[in-house]
C-alpha positions in Angstrom: 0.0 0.0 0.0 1.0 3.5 -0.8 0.6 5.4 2.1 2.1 8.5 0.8 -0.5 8.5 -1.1 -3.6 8.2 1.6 -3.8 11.5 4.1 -6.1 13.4 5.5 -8.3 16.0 4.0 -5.6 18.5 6.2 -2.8 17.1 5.1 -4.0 16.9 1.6 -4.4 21.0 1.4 -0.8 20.9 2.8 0.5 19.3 0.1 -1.4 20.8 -2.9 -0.2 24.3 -1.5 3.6 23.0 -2.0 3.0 21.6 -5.8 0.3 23.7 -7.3 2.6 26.4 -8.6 3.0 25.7 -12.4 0.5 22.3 -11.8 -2.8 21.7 -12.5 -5.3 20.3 -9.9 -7.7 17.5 -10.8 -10.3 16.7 -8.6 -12.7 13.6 -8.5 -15.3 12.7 -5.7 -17.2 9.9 -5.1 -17.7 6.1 -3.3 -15.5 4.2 -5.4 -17.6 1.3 -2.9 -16.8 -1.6 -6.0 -14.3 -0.3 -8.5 -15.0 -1.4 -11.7 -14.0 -0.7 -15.6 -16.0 2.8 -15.7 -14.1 4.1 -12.5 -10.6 3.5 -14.4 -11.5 4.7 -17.2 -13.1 7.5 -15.5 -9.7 8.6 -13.6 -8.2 7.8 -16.3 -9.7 10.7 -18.5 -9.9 12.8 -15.6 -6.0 12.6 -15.2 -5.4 13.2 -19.0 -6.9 16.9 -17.7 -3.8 18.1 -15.7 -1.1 17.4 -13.8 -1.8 16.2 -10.2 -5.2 14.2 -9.7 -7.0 14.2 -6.0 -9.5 11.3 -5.2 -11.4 12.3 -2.3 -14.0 9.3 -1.3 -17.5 9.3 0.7 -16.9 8.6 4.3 -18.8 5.1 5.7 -21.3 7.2 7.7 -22.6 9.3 5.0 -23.1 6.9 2.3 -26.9 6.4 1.8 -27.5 4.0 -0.7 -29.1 1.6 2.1 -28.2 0.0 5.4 -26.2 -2.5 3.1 -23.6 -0.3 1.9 -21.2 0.2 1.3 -19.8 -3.0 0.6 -16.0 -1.9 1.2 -15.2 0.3 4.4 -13.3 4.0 3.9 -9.6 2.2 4.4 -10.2 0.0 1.6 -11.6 2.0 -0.6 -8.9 4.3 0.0 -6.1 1.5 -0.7 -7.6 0.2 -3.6 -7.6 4.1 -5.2 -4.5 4.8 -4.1 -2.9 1.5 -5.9 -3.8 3.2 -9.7 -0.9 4.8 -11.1 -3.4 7.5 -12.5 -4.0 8.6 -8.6 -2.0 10.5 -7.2 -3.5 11.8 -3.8 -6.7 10.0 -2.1 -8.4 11.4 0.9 -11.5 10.2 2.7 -14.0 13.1 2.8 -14.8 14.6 6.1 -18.6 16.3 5.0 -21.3 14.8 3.7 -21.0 16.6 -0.1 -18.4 17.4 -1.9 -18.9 21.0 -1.5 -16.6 21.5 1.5 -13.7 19.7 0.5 -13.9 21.8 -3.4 -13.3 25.1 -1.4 -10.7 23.6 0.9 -8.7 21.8 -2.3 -9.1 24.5 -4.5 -8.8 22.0 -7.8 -8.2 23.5 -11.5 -10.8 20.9 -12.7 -13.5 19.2 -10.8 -14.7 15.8 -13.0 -17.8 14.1 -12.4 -19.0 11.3 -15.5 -21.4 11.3 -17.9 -24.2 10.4 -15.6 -23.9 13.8 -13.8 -23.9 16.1 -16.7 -27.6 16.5 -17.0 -28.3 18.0 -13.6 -31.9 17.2 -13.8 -31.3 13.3 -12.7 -29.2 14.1 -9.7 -31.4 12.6 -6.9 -29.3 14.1 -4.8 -29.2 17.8 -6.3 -25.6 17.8 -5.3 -24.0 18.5 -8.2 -25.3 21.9 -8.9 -24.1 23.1 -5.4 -20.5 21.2 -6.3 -20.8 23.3 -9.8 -20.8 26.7 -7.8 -18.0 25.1 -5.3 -15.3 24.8 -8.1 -16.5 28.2 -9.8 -16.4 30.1 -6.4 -12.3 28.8 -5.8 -11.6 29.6 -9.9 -11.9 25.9 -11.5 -14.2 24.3 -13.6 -16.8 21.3 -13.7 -15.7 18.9 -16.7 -17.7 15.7 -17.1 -15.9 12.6 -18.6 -17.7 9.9 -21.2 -17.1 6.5 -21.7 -19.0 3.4 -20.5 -21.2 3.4 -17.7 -21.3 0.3 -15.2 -23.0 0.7 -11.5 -21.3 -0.5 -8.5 -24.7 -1.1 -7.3 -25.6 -3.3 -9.4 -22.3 -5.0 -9.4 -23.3 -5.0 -5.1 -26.4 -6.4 -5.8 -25.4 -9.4 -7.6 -21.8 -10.3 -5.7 -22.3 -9.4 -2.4 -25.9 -9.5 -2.0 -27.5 -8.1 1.3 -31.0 -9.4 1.0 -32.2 -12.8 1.6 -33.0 -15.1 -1.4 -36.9 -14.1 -1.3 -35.7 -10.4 -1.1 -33.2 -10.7 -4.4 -35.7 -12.4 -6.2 -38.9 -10.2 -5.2 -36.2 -7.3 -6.2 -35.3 -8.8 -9.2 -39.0 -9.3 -10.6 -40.4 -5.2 -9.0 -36.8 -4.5 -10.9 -38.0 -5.8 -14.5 -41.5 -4.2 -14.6 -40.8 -1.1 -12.5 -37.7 1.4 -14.1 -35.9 3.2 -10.9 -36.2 6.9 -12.4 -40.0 6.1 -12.8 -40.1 5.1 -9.0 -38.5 8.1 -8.0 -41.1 10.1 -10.5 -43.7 8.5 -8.6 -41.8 9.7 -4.4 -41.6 13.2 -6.7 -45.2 13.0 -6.4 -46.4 12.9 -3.5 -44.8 16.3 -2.8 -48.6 17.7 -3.8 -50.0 15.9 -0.8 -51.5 17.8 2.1 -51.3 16.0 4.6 -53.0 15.9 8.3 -51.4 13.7 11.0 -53.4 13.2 14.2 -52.8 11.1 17.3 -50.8 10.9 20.5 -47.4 12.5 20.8 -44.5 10.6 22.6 -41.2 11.0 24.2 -39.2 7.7 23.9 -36.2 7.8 26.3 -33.8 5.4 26.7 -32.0 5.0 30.0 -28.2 3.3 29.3 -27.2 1.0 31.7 -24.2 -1.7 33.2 -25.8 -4.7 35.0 -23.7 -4.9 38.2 -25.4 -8.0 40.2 -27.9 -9.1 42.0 -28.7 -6.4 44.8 -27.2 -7.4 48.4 -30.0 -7.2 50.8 -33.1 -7.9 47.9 -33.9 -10.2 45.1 -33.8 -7.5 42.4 -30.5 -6.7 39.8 -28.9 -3.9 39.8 -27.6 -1.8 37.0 -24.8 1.2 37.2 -26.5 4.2 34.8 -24.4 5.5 31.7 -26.3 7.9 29.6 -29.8 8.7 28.1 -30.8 9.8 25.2 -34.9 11.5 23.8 -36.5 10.7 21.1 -39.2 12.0 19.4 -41.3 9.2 19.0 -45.2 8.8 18.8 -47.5 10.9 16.0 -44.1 13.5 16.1 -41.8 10.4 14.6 -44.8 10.1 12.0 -45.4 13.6 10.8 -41.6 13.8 10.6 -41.0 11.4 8.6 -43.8 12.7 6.1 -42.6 16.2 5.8 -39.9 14.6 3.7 -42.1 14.0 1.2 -45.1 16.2 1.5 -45.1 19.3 0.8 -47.7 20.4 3.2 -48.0 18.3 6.9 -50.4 19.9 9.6 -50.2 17.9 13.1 -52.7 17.6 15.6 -52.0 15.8 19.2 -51.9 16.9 22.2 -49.0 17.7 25.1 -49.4 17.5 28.9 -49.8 20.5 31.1 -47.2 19.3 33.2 -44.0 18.3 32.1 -44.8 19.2 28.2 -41.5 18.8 26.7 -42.8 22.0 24.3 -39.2 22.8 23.9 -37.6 19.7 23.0 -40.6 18.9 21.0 -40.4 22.1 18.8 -36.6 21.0 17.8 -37.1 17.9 17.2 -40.2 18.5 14.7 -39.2 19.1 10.6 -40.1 22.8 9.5 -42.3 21.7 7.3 -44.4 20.2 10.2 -47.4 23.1 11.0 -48.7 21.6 15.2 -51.6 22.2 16.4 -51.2 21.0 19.8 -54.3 21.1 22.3 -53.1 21.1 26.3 -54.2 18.0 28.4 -54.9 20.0 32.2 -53.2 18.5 35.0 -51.3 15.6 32.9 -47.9 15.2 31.6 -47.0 14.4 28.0 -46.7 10.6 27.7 -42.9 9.8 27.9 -42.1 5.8 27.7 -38.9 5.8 29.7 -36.7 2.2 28.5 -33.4 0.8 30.6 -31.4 -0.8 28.2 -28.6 -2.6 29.0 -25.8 -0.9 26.7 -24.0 -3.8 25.7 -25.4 -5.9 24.0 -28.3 -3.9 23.7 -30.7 -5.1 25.5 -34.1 -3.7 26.8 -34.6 -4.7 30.7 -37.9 -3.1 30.8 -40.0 0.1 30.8 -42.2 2.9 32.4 -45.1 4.7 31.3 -45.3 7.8 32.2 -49.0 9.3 31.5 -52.5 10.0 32.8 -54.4 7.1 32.6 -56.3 6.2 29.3 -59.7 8.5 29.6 -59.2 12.3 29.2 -61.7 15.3 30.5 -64.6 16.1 28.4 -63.4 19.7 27.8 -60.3 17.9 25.6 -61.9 15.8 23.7 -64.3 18.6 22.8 -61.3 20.6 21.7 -59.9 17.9 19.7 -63.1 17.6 18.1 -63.6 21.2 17.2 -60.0 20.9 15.9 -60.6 17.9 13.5 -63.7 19.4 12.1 -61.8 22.1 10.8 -58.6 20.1 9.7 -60.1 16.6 8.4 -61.7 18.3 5.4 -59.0 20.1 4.1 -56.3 17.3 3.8 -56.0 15.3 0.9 -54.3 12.3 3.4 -55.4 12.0 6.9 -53.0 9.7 9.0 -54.0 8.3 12.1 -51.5 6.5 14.4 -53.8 5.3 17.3 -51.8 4.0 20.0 -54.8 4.0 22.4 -53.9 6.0 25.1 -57.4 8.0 25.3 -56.5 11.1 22.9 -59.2 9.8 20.1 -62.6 9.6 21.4 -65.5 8.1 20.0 -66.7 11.5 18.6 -63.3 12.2 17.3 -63.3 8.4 15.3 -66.6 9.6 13.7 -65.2 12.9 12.4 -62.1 11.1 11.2 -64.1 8.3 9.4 -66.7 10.5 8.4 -64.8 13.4 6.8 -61.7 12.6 5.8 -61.1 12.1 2.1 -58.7 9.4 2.6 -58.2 8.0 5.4 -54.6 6.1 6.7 -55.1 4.1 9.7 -52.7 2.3 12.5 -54.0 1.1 15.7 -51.2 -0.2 18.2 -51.0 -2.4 20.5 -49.1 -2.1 23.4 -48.7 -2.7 27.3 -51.0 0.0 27.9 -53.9 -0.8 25.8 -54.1 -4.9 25.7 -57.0 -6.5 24.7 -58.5 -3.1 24.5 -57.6 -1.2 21.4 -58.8 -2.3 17.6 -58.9 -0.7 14.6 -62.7 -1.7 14.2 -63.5 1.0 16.5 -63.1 3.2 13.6 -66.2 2.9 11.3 -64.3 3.2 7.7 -60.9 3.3 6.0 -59.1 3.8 3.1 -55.5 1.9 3.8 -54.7 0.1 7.3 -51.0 -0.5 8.3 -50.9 -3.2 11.2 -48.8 -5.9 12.9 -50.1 -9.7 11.9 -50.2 -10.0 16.0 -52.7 -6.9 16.1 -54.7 -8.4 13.3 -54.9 -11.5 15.2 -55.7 -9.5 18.2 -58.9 -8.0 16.6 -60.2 -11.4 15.6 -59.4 -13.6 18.6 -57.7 -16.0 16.3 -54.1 -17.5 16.6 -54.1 -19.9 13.8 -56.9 -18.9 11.4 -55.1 -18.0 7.4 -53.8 -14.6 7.5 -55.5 -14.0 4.3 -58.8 -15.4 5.4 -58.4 -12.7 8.4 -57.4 -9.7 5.9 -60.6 -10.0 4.1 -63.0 -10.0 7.0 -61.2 -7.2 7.9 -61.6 -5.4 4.9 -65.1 -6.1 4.7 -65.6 -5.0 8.9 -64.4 -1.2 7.8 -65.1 -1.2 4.4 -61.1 -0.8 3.4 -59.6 -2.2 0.0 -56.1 -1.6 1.1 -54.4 -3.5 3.8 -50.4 -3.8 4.8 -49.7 -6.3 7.3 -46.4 -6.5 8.9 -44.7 -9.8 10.0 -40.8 -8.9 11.4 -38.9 -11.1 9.6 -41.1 -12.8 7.6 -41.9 -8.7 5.7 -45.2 -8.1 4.8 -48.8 -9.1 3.1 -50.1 -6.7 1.0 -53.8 -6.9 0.2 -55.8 -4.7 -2.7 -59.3 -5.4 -2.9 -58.8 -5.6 -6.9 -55.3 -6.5 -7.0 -55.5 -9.5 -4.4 -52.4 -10.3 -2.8 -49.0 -9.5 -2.4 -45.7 -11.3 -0.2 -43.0 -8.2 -0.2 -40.0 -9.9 1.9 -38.4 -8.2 4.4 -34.8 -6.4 3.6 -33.3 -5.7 6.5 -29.8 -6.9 7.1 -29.4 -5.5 10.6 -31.9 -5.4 13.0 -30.8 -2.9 15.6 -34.0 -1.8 17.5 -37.8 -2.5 16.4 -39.1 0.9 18.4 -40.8 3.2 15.4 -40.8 0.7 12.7 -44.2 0.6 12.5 -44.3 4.5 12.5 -41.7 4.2 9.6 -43.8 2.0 7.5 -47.1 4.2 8.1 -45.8 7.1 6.7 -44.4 6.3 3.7 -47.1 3.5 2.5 -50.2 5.8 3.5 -49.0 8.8 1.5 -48.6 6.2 -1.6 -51.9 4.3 -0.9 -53.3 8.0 -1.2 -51.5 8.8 -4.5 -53.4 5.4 -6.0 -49.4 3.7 -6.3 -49.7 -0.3 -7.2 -49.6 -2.7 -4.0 -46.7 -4.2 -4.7 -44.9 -0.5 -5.1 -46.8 0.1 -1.9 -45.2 -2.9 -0.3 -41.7 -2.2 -1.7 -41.4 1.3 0.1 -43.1 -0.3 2.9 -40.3 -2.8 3.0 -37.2 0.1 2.3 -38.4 2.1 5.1 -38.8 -0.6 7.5 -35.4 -2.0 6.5 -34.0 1.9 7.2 -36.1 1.8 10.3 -35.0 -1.2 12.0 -31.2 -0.4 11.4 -31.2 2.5 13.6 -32.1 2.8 17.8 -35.5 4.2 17.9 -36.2 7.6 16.8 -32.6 9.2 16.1 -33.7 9.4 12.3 -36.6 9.9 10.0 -36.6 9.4 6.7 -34.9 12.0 4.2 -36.5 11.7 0.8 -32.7 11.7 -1.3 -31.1 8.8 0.6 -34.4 6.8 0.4 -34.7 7.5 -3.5 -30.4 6.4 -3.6 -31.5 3.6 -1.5 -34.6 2.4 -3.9 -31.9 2.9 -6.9 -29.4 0.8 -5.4 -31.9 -1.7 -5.1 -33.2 -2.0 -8.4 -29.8 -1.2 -10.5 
């Protein structure tokens, strides 16, 4: 290895400072995850345009083409680079663009291929930004042609992430469904105004060290690391929306006492519009978690909240509140996670007025045996878990499908997304039939907010009239993103899950 070659992005200005009298800077920027044919021939061009040619590569941590890549870490990408004779300098970016490292290197020529020179199919938008870079330091964007190959697909078929279902579901979605027309159809659900209504929730997760069994009592004791908030609940929900949407109102409600307002409003994406109503003499719900920190473990949790019945002054003013909102949205989500916010009245305005309507009722350890989505009188798309399905109809072993119908026909819904872990999901249209989407998650780090994940994205394309199957696909992108990170420490960002649906189907 040629470690006179590899250096930091510091070092690297060092350097070019010492040799760029009376030499030309070349500049190229990318993954380089699988190098291939293209890439050489790429550098290759790109050196023939000066004197002294710069690789700087994508750090690990900010390449989002999916929780599978890359494929190669930073170090050996950065080896492999730095062992072509065309290369004379490789660095491993510091930023997640390009845009930085431009101002900082100062290059003569900044080459990007063929792909890039029609700035209209950038997913990312990047390179417009990386145009005004070079120009702002006195260089120029050049574009190289020659054949085109794609490291993802090269990913895809030697080191494949998903299981055998998942490359072969891929592979079929792949042949009928073009990735530009896929991201033409996330594109448009930017005209979507969307209303998001339910119960808003602080997920906090409490790091710990088991220590032992106490001395004196039967119980185990833990030594406490950190903690970290999230914001979880119908917050996690409209967040991840506003990625897409172009319009997101919110209506929940925070407690009186201890209302996290502040933390809240930071959390929330700009394009999110609350409405929040005030529940007297209650806190905001907070579901407090002790997780041992390694391996990451849940040891168990608190609720901490009111009850499950609220006064009748709120439920009036969350009644007034959807009569005004329902009828304006072109989506109404629900995420019901039966803690007492939606009221009988407020399920009727909900079923009643909205023009479509996007449904999840949860089941959890505060609601059990309690909570069903049949309370709500009509729907146009439910997202559930199989186990709350199976919940609703008192059956363990009854066919799934067999279940999804009744269901349908119990609130008069043609679109149903059930969720299975592992297994992925069943998709059912009332005219399409049936769908299997696999799941694609390679890691599984925390469950917490998958749902939420999965909700977002499949309701605002069940609204938009998108195919099941395509329904299913995101379903099953979002829940793969979902899964691989702890709880609510991010929401979906429309470019990396359009890079992540391309790397898929390349």
């Amino acid at each position: 290895m040629d470690t006179e070659k590899i250096c930091s992005i510091e070092r690297l200005c060092r350097k070019l400072e010492a040799i760029r009298p009376g030499k030309s800077i070349v500049h190229c920027h990318g993954v380089f995850d699988i190098l291939h044919l293209g890439h050489i021939r790429h550098l290759r061009a790109a050196k023939a345009m000066g004197d002294v040619l710069v690789v700087t590569i994508s750090p690990d941590r900010y390449v989002n083409k999916g929780p599978h890549r890359p494929v190669f870490s930073e170090p050996y990408r950065a080896e492999v680079l730095a062992a072509l004779s065309e290369v004379d300098f490789v660095a491993v970016n510091e930023w997640p663009t390009a845009v930085e490292t431009i101002k900082l290197l100062r290059p003569d020529f900044y080459v990007k291929g063929a792909e890039y020179s029609d700035a209209a199919k950038d997913i990312s938008g990047k390179i417009v930004e990386e145009e005004a870079a070079v120009r702002s330091v006195g260089g120029q964007l050049r574009f190289t042609n020659g054949i085109t190959f794609s490291s993802s697909n090269l990913a895809n078929r030697c080191f494949p992430a998903l299981s055998e279902q998942g490359c072969d579901f891929v592979s079929e979605f792949a042949r009928r469904n073009r990735p530009e027309a896929v991201v033409r159809a996330l594109d448009s659900l930017d005209t979507l105004k969307v209303l998001v209504v339910g119960e808003t929730i602080i997920d906090e997760y409490h790091f710990c060290e088991t220590i032992g069994k106490s001395g004196k009592e039967p119980i185990l004791a833990s030594r406490y690391q950190r903690s970290e908030r999230y914001a979880g609940g119908i917050l996690a929900v409209a967040n991840h929306v506003a990625s897409f949407s172009g319009q997101v109102d919110l209506v929940s409600q925070l407690g009186e006492v201890d209302s996290h307002q502040e933390f809240i409003a930071e959390q929330l994406n700009g394009r999110v519009k609350p409405h929040f109503l005030t529940l007297p003499k209650a806190p905001t719900i907070v579901k407090r978690r002790f997780v041992e920190h390694y391996p990451f473990q849940k040891l168990f949790e608190i609720y901490v909240m009111n009850g499950c019945e609220y006064d009748r002054a709120g439920d009036e003013a969350l009644c007034r509140e959807l009569e005004e909102r329902v009828p304006e949205a072109d989506l109404v989500v629900v995420a019901d996670y039966g803690h007492g916010m939606i009221n009988s009245a407020a399920r009727r305005i909900i079923s009643e007025k909205s023009r479509f309507l996007a449904l999840n009722t949860q089941q959890n350890a505060g609601n059990q045996g309690f909570h069903a989505f049949s309370k709500y009188p009509r729907a146009d798309f439910i997202s559930i878990s199989e186990n709350e399905l199976r919940m609703e109809a008192r059956s363990r072993t009854r066919d799934l499908k067999e279940l999804i119908r009744e269901a349908s026909k119990k609130v008069s819904c043609d679109k149903i997304l059930i969720t299975q872990g592992e297994k992925g999901c069943l998709c059912f249209d009332a005219r399409e039939g049936f769908v299997r989407v696999p799941a694609f998650s390679a890691n599984v780090v925390d469950r917490t907010g998958a749902g939420d994940t999965v909700l977002a994205i499949t309701a605002m394309a069940a609204a938009k009239g998108f195919p099941m199957e395509t329904i299913g696909f995101l379903g099953a992108v979002a829940g793969a993103q979902a899964v691989g990170t702890m709880c609510n420490k991010a929401f979906l960002d429309k470019v990396a899950f359009s890079k992540h649906l391309v790397s898929l189907l390349m």
